[in-house]
N, C-alpha and C positions, 0 to 999 in steps of 0.2 A: 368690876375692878377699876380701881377711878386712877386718873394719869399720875398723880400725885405720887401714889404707891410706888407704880411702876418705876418712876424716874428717881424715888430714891434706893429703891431695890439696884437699878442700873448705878446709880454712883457706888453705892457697898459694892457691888462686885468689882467694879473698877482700881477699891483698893486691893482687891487680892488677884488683878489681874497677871501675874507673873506668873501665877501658875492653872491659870482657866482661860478657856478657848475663848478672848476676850473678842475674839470678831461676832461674836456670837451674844455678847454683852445683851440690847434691844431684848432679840430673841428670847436669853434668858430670864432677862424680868418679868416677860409678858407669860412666863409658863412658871416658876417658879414661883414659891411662897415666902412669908416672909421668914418662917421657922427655917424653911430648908436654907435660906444663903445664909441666916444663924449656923446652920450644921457645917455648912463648908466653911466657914468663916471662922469657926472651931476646930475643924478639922486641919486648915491650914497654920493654927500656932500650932496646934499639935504635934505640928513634923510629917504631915502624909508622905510618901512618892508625889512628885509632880505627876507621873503618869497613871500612877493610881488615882490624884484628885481629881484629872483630867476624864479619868472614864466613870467615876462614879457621879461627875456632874452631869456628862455627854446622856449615861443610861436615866438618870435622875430626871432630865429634861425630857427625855424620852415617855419615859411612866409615867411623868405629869399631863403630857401632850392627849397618851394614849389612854388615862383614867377619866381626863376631863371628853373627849370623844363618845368615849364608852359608858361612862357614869351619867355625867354631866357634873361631875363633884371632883374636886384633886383630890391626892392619896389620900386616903384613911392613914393614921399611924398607932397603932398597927393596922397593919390591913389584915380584912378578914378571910378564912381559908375559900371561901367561895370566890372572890377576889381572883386570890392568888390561880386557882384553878378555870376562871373566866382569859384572863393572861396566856397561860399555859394551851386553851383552846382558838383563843384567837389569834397565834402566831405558830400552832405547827399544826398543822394541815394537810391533808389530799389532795392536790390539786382535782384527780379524778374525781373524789369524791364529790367533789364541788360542784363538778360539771352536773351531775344529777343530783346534787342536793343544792341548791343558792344560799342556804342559810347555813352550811357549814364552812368553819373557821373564823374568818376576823367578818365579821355583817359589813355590807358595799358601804352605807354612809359612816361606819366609825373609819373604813381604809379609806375613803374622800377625804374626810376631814384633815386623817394625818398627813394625806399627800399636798394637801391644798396650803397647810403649814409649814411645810419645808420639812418635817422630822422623819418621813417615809418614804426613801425612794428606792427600794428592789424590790421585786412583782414577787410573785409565790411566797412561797410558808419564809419564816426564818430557818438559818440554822439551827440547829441544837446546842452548839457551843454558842449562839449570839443569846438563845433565849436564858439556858443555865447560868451566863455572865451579868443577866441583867437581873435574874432571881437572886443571884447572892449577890450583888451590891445590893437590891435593895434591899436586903438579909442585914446587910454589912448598916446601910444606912438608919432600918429600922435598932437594932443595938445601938449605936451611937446617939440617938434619942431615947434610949435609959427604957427601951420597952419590948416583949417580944413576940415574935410574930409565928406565921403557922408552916415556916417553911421548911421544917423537920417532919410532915407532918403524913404519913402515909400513905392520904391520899393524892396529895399533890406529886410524891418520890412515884407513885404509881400511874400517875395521868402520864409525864414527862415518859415513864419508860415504855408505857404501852402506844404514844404518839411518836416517840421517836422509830422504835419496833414499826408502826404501820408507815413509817415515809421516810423510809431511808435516803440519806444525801452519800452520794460520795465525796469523801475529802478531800478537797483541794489544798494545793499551796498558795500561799499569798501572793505568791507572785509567778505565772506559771512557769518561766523562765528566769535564770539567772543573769545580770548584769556582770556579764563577764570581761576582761580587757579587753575584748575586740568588739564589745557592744560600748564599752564606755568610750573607749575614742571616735565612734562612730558618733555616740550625742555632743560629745566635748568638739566635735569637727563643727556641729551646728551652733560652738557657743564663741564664735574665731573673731570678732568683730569687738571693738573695744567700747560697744553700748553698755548704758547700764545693766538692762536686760541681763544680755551676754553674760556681762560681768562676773552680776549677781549667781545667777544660774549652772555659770564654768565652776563657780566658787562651791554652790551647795553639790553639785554630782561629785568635786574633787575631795570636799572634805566628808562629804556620808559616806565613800568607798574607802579613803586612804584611811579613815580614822577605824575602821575595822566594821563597816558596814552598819554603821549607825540606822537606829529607828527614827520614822519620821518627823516623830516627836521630838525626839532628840538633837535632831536638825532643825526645827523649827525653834525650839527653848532657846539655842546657841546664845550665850552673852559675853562681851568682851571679858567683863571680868574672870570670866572661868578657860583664858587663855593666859600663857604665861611663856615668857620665850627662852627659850633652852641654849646653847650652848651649839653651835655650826655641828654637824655631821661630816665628816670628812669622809668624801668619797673616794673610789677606788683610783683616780686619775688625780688625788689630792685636793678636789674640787671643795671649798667651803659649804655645804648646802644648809639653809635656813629649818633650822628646828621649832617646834612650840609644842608644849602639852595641853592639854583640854581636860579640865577636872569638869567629870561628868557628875559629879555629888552620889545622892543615891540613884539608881536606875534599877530596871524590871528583876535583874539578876542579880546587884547586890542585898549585902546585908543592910542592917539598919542604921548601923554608925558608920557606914566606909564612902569611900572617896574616889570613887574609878577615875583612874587617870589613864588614858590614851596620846599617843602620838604622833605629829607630824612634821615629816620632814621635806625638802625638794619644791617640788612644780605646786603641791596643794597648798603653801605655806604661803606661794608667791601668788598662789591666785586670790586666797582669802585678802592676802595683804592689797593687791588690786583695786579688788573692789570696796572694800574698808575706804581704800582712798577717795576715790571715784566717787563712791554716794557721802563720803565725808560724816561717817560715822565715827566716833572717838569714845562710843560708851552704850552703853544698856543692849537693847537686841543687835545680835550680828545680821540677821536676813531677816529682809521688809517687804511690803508690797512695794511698787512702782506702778504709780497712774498712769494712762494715757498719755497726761502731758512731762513725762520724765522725772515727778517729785515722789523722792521717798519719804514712805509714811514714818512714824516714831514708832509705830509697833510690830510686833513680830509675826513674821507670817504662821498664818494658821499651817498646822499640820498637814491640813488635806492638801495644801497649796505645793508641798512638798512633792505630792502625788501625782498631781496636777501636772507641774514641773517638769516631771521625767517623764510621765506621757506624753506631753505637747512635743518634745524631744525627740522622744521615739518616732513621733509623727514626722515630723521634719527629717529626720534622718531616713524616712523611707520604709519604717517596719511596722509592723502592725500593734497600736498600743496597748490592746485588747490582753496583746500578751506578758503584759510589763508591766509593774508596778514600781512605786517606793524600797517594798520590800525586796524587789530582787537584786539593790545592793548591795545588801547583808546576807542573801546569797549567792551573791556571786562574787564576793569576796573571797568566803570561805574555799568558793568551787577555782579563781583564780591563785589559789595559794596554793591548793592541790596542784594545779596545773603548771605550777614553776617547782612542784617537789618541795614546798616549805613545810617544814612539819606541823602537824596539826596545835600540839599545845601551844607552839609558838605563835600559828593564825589566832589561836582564843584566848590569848593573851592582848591582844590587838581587839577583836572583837567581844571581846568579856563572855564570854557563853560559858554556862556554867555545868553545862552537861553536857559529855564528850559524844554521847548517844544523839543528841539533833544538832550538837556541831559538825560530826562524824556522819551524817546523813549527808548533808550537803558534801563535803569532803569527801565521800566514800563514792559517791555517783561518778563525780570526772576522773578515779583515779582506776575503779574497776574493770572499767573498758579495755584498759593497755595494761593493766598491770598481768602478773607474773601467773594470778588462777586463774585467766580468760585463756591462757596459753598453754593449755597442759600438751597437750597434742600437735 
């Protein structure tokens, strides 16, 4: 692959970097072909989801990584059912098995290579919902190059349920614990200092929880333009407090033409405003990295940084990070809205959820314990 290639492949993605994991730009070129940043570069006039484009580049990069390992060749298009079925065996696995057989699941030098790349870092089998997400993008992918492939195809529907059938996971949640109001002042107590850092960091736990427990993606996308300032909230002691909406455009749960908008009002409005100042941003991404030496970058922090963020947090405040994710702001929203008695459609109005069944899950946990059928007796 000559450097030429490479470094013009990295400037095309750079123009559609507003909605692809642009830290990962390098990376991308070095795995990616010249068809496939044609397909996302298609796909992005198209109208994708942002977070849809975001996960069919993330798995796209992935399948390239792990074809060129395993083959020595990048994807076939279409790829062939033996392929698809080689895939399917070397990401769901026995670990037992393994131990008396070495050559079953993914073979020691193709799991080298991908770890040695950066694209492979959790030991054992995949999940089964990681593996089924990366067959239908690359499903999704293969259609969008106008060809079709073998992933209807009986034998592959049959490997997937007799592999999942032999290694069962239990399901976890994404976040094992919920970011609830006496976890979130506990991290916002480590963010008290008027650094950038701080700043930044008070800014994204204030507005991923207040705005209704935003995904991390979604906090990392954040652009000034998609804020707009509202009209004072007059509070109960006649207090003015600072309003703004956030047009989230499309996201995971809306439709195709709508416009989620969410709100914020009080202490998250004044914190965004903060730090806005502070790093003396006036346009394009709201949250950036910040180097060693106190300069923010022009671009926007990658998603996992997000993650990142609220662990290092959790760490400093004393708890265990293991247990804490991104995700358990947007459960523990939900689980703090129970816990003040606000009613539920009015929480998923705030957090967009569009099904009362896994709004209601989180929701239904903090209020069982006290409510009225734990007490019949």
């Amino acid at each position: 692959m000559s450097v030429a290639a490479v470094d013009r492949r990295a400037e095309e993605l750079d123009t559609i970097a507003a909605v692809l994991p642009i830290e990962r730009r390098d990376e991308l070129a070095e795995l990616l072909t010249d068809q496939d940043v044609e397909t996302l570069r298609h796909l992005v006039n198209e109208g994708m989801g942002v977070n849809t484009l975001r996960a069919l580049t993330s798995d796209l990069a992935y399948l390239q990584a792990w074809s060129l390992a395993a083959t020595g060749q990048p994807l076939p298009w279409p790829a062939p059912e033996a392929l698809l079925l080689k895939f399917v065996a070397h990401h769901l696995w026995r670990p037992e098995q393994r131990q008396a057989d070495p050559v079953h699941g993914m073979p020691a030098a193709v799991e080298q290579n991908l770890r040695d790349g950066g694209v492979l870092k959790a030991t054992g089998p995949h999940a089964p919902s990681t593996v089924r997400r990366r067959l239908a993008n690359w499903s999704t992918l293969t259609k969008w190059r106008g060809v079709q492939g073998a992933f209807a195809s009986p034998a592959l529907k049959s490997a997937i349920r007799l592999a999942i059938r032999a290694a069962p996971r239990q399901r976890l949640r994404k976040s094992a614990k919920a970011v609830t109001g006496d976890v979130l002042a506990r991290l916002l107590a480590t963010c008290s200092s008027d650094s950038l850092r701080d700043l930044r960091d008070r800014a994204i736990l204030m507005i991923a929880f207040a705005s209704g427990g935003r995904r991390r993606s979604e906090v990392a996308g954040l652009r000034t333009e998609q804020f707009t300032v509202e009209p004072p909230v007059i509070a109960e002691d006649d207090t003015p407090l600072p309003s703004l909406s956030i047009h989230l455009g499309r996201t995971k749960n809306s439709g195709a033409s709508e416009d989620e908008v969410v709100y914020l009002t009080g202490r998250p409005v004044d914190a965004l405003n903060a730090w806005l100042a502070a790093a003396k941003i006036d346009g394009g991404s709201v949250f950036r990295a910040i180097d060693r030496w106190g300069n923010v970058s022009r671009r926007a922090l990658d998603p996992k940084a997000v993650n990142d963020i609220v662990k290092q947090r959790v760490a400093i405040a004393g708890m265990e990070p293991g247990e804490f994710s991104a995700h358990g702001l947007r459960s523990g929203y939900l689980t703090e809205a129970a816990n003040r008695g606000i009613p539920l459609h009015e929480a998923m109005e705030q957090s967009r959820h569009r099904s009362v069944q896994q709004a209601s899950s989180y929701y239904n946990n903090a209020t069982r314990r006290s409510g009225r059928a734990a007490r019949m007796l």
